[in-house]
C-alpha positions in Angstrom: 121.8 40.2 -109.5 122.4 40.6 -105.8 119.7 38.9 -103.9 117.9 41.7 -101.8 118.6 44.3 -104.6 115.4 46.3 -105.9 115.3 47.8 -109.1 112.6 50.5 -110.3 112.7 52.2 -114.0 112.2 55.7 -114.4 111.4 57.7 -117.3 113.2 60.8 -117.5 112.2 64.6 -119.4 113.8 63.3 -122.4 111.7 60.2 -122.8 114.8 58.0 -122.0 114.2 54.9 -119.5 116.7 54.2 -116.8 117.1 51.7 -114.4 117.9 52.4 -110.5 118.7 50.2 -107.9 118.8 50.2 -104.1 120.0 48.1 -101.5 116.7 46.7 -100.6 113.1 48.3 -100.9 112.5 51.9 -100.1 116.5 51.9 -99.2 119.0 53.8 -100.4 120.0 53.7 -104.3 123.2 51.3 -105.2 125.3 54.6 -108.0 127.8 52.3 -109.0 127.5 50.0 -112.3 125.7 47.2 -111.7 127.7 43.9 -112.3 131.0 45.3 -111.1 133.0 44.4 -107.9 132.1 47.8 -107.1 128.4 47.2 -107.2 128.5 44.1 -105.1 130.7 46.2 -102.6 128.2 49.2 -102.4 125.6 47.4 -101.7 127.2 44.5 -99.1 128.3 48.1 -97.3 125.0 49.8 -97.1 123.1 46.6 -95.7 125.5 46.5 -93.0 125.1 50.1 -91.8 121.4 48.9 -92.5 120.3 49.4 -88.9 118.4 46.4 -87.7 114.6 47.3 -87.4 113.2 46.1 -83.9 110.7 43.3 -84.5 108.3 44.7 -82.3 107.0 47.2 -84.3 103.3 47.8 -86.6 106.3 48.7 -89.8 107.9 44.7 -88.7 104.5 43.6 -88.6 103.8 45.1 -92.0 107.4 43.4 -93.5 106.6 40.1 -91.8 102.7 39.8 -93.3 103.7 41.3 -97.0 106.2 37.7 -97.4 104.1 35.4 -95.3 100.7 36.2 -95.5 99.5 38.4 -98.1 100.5 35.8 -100.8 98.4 33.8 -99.9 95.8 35.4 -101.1 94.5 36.0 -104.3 96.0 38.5 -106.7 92.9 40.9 -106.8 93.6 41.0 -102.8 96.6 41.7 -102.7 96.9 44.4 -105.3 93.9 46.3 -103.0 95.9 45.5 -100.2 99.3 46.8 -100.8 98.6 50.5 -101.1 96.7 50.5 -97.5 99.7 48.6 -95.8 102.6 51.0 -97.6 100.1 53.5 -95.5 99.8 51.6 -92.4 103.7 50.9 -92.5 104.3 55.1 -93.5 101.8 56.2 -90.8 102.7 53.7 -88.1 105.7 51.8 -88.6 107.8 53.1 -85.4 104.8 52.1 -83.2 106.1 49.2 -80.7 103.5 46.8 -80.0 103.0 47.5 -76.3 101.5 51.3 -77.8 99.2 49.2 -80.0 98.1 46.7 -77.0 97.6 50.1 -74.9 93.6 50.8 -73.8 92.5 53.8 -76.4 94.9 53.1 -78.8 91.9 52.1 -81.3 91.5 56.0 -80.9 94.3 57.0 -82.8 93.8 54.5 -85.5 90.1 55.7 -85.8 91.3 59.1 -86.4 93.6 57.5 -88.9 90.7 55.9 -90.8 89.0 59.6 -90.6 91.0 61.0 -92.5 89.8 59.3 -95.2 85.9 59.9 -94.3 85.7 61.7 -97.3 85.9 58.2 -99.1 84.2 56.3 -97.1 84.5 52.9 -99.5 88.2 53.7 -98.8 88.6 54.4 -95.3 86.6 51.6 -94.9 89.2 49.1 -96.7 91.7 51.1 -95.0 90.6 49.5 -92.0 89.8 46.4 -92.7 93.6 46.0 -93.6 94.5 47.4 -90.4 92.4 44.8 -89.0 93.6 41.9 -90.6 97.4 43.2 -89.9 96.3 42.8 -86.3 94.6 39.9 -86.7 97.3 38.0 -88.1 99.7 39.3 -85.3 97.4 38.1 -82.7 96.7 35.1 -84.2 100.9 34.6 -84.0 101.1 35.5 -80.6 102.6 38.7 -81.2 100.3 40.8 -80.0 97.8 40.2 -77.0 94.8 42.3 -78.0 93.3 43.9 -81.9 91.9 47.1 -80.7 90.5 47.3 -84.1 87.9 44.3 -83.9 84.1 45.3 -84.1 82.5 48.6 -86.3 84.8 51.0 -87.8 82.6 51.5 -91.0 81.8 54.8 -92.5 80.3 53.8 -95.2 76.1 53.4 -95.3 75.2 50.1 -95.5 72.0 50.7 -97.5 71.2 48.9 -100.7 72.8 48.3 -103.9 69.9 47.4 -105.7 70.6 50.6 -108.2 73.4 49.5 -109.0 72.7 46.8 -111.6 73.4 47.1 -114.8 70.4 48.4 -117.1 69.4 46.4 -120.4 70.2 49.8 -121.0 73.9 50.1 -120.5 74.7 46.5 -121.4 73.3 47.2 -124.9 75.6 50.4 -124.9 78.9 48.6 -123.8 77.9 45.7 -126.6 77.5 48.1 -129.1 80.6 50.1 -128.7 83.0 48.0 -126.9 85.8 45.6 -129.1 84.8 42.0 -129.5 87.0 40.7 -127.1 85.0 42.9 -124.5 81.5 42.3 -125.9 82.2 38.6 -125.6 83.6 39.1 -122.0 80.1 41.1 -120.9 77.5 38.5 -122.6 79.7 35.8 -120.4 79.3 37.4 -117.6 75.6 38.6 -118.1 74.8 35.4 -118.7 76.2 33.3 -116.3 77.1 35.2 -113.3 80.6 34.1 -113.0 83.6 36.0 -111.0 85.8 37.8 -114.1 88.9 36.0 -112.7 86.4 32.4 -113.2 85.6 33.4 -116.7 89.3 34.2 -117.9 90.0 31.0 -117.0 87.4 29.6 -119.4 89.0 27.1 -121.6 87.1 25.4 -125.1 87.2 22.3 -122.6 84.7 23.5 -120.3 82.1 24.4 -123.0 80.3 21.2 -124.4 77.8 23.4 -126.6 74.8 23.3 -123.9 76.7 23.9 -120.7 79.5 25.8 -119.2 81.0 23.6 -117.0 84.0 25.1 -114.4 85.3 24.9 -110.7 85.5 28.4 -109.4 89.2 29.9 -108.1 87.3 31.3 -104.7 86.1 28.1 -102.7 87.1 25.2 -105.4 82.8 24.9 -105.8 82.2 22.8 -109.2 79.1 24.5 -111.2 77.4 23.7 -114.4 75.3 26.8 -116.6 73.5 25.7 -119.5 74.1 28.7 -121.8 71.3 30.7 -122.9 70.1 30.9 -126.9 72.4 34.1 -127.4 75.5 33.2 -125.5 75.3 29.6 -127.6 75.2 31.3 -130.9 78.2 33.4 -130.1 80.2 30.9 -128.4 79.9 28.4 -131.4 81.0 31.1 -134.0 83.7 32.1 -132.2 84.8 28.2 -131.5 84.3 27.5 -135.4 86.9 30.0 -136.0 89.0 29.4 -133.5 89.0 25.8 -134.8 89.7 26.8 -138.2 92.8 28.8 -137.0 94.3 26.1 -135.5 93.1 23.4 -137.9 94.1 20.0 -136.9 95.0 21.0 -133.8 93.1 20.1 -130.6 92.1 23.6 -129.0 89.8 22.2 -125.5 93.3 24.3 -123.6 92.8 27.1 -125.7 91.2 30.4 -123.8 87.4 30.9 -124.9 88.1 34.3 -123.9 91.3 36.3 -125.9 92.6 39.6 -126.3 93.6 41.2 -129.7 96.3 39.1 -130.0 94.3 36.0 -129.8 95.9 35.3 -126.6 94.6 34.2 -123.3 94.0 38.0 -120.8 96.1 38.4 -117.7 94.0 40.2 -114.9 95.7 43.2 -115.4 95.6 43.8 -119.0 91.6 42.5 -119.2 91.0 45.1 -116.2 92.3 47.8 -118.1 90.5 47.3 -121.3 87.5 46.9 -119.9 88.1 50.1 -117.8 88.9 51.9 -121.4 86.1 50.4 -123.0 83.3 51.2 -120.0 84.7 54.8 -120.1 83.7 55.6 -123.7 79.7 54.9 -122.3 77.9 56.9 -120.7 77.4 54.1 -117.8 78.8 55.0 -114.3 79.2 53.8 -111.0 79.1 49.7 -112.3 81.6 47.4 -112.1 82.0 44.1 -114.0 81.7 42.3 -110.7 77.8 44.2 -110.6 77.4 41.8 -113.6 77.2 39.3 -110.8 74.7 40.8 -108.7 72.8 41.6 -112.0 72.6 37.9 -112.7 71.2 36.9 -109.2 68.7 40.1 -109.6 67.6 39.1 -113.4 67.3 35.4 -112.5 65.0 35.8 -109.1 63.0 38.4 -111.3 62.3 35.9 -113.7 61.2 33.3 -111.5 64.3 31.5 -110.6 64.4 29.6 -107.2 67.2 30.8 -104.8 68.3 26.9 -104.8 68.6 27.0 -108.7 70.5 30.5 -108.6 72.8 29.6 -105.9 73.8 26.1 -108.0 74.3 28.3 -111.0 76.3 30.9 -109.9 78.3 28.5 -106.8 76.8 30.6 -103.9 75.3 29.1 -101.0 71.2 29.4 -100.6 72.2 31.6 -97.8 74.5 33.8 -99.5 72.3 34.1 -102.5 68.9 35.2 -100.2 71.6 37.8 -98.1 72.5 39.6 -101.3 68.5 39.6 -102.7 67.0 40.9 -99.5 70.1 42.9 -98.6 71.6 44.2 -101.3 70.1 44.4 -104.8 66.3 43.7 -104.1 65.2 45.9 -100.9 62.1 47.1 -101.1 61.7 46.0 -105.3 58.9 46.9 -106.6 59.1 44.2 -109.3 59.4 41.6 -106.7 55.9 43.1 -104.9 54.3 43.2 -108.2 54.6 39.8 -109.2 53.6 38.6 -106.1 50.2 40.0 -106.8 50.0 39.0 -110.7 50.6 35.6 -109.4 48.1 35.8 -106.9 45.6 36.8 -109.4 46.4 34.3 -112.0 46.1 31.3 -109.5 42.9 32.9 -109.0 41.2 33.0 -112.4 42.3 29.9 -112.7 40.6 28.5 -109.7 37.2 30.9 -109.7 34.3 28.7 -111.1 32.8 29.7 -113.7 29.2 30.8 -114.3 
């Protein structure tokens, strides 16, 4: 295949798949056969009545950080990126650069953002994107200003502290969710790890009292010992694995499989997971909220920030932020046990009569 072509499939009203191609993405479609003479000749004559698009422009900026920039970053980014700059590059592509530099230009892009205020979560990613876009071009020297640096959020800060997951709802997913999921959640309730981090999990990095891993996001080594529950489970489903592959040494093989016995991709775990949550009657958590839920659970139980933060690879800081900030404003749990402390110490130190 021609390099530059795109292809896209594309099922038509009687079920059959077809493939198109086009001369590069979002360009015009290549009709003749591909593999002929004729092919090649279509498409080497549409890229050069291709007119060239000036390089000063927000849609050049968007071509030029989509192949250098954005993968760099990690897959989960860049699939929640994507959509917001095919919007940037749709809404503003023919802007030149001295427009965006102009004083009051973060004006237009405001209203931009407003017309998603309906979303706020969105319009708020929206322009974060838009802010990083600029970002980058500044940091390049292409542009001499961001006029999108500083506020822009719609969204309330507030707290997330109601949005945990219940004993409640954990106990529903367990129940009605397929193994592979159920194993997935008591990971993740139990050791606080990112879902990318856990997929990962290999027999290697279980010794039978600790989980033992270096996390994708900042390369931080962390140990867990794993609770009584987790070990039972994790030993079952290791004996088994063992005895499928008898002989064999399995410390590569996934700890964490799909029906297939085979290790998840991002994609296909999301949308089980997604399937699975959806026949609950749990709404507004995310599998990431298992993370907070750890932090929240730990600190409730007594937990030092120090020993949360070297369990779950945050810093002290970061660990304390997302307690006071986040899950545990105002928690009435937290206040509680204050006092029943309080008053233990002090039986405990009253004289007696």
């Amino acid at each position: 295949m021609l390099k530059g072509v795109h292809s896209s499939k594309k099922t038509l009203a009687n079920g059959k798949v077809e493939r198109y191609y086009y001369a590069w993405k979002n360009g015009p479609r290549i009709k003749a056969e591909p593999g002929t003479d004729e092919f090649a000749q279509e498409y080497y004559r549409l890229v050069n009545e291709r007119k060239p698009r000036s390089h000063e422009t927000v849609g050049a900026l968007v071509e030029i950080y989509s192949l250098k920039q954005l993968p760099t970053l990690s897959a989960a980014t860049q699939r929640s990126y994507r959509p917001f700059l095919n919007k940037i590059e749709k809404k503003f592509g023919s802007m030149p650069f001295a427009a965006v530099e102009e004083l009051g230009s973060r004006q237009e892009f405001e209203n931009w953002r407003d017309t998603m205020a309906d979303r706020p979560r969105t319009a708020d990613l929206a322009w974060t994107v838009l802010k990083l876009l600029f970002s980058y071009a500044t940091e390049k020297e292409m542009l001499k200003r961001n006029p999108c640096l500083g506020g822009g959020r719609l969204a309330k800060a507030g707290t997330r502290k109601d949005i945990i997951w219940t004993d409640e709802e954990i106990a529903a997913l367990s129940a009605s969710a397929p193994q592979q999921i159920a194993e997935a959640l008591l990971l993740a309730q139990w050791t606080g790890q990112r879902q990318g981090d856990l997929l990962a999990l290999s027999w290697a990095n279980y010794d039978g009292t600790h989980i033992r891993l270096k996390q994708s996001k900042g390369g931080r080594r962390v140990t867990v010992k794993v609770s009584s529950e987790l070990k039972d489970v994790l030993d079952a489903r290791r004996a088994v694995v063992a005895s499928e592959n008898s002989g064999m040494d399995i410390s590569d093989l996934p700890i964490l499989t799909n029906s297939r016995s085979e290790r998840w991709t991002s994609d296909g775990f999301r949308t089980s997971w997604g399937k699975a949550v959806a026949k609950t009657s749990v709404k507004g958590k995310t599998f990431h909220d298992l993370r907070g839920t750890f932090i929240t659970s730990a600190r409730r139980a007594g937990a030092s920030i120090d020993d949360i933060a070297m369990a779950t690879g945050h810093s002290t800081k970061e660990v304390r932020s997302v307690l006071e900030t986040h899950y545990m404003a105002d928690d009435e749990q937290v206040r509680d046990a204050v006092i029943i402390k309080m008053e233990r110490n002090s039986r405990r130190t009253k004289p007696s009569n």
